[in-house]
C-alpha positions in Angstrom: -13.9 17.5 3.6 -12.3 17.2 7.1 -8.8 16.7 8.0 -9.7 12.6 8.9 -11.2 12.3 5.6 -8.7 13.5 3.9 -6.0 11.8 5.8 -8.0 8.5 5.3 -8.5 9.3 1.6 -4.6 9.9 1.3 -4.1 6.4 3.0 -6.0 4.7 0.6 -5.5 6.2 -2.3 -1.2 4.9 -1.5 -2.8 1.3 -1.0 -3.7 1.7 -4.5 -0.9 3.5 -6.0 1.2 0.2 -4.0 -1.5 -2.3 -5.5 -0.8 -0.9 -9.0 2.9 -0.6 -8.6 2.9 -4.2 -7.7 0.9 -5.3 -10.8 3.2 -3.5 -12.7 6.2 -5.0 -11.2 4.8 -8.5 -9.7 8.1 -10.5 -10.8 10.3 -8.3 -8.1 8.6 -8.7 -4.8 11.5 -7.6 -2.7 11.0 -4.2 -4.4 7.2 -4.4 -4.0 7.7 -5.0 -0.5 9.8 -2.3 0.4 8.0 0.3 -2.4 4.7 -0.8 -0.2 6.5 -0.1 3.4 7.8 3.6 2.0 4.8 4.6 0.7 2.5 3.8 3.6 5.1 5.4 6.0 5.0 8.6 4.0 1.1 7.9 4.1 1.6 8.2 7.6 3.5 10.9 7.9 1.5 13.2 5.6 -1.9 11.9 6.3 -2.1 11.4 10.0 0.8 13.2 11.7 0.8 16.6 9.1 -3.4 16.6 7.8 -4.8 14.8 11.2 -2.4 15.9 13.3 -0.6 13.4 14.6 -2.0 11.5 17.9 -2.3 7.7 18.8 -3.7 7.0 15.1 0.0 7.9 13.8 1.7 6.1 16.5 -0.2 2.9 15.5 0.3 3.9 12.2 4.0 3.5 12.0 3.2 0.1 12.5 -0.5 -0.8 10.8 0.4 1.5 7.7 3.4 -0.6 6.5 2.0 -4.4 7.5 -1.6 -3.1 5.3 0.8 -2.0 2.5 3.2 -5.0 2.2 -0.4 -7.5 2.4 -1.6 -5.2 -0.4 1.7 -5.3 -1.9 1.8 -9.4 -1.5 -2.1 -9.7 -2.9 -1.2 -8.0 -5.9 2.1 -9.7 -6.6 0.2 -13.3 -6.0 -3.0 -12.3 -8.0 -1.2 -11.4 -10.8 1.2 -14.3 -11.1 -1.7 -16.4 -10.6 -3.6 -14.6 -13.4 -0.6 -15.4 -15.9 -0.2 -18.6 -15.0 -3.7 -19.3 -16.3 -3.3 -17.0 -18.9 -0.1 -19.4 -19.7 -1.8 -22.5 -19.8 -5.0 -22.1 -21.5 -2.9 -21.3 -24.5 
């Protein structure tokens, strides 16, 4: 695997680690905000700037990293309150 592979994979494999923290913790979204803003910028960090290394990508990344993970972060949270709320009422 090349480095931008593996920097990509490390990218999205914290989207998912944020999408399941999220589920887990959908009824604090001020924590699932900022969990989803730290992990992506240590995404950056050690995917583009130390695997890729570094370049425009992790400039843009400092800004595009955090924003994907707090609308991951926000899908999650929203999905799964959604989800129990119809869970709720069809009892």
């Amino acid at each position: 695997m090349e480095r931008p592979e593996l920097s990509l994979l490390v990218q999205i494999l914290c989207l998912i680690f944020t999408a399941f923290y999220s589920v887990i913790n959908y009824k604090k979204i001020k924590s699932c905000l900022l969990f989803a803003i730290l992990v992506m910028l240590f995404a950056n960090i050690f995917g583009q700037i130390i695997i890729a290394g570094g370049g425009p990508s992790a400039f843009v990344g400092w800004i595009i990293l955090p924003l994907y993970g707090a609308i991951v972060a926000l899908g999650a949270v929203y999905i799964t309150r959604l989800v129990k709320k119809i869970r709720k009422s069809d009892k």
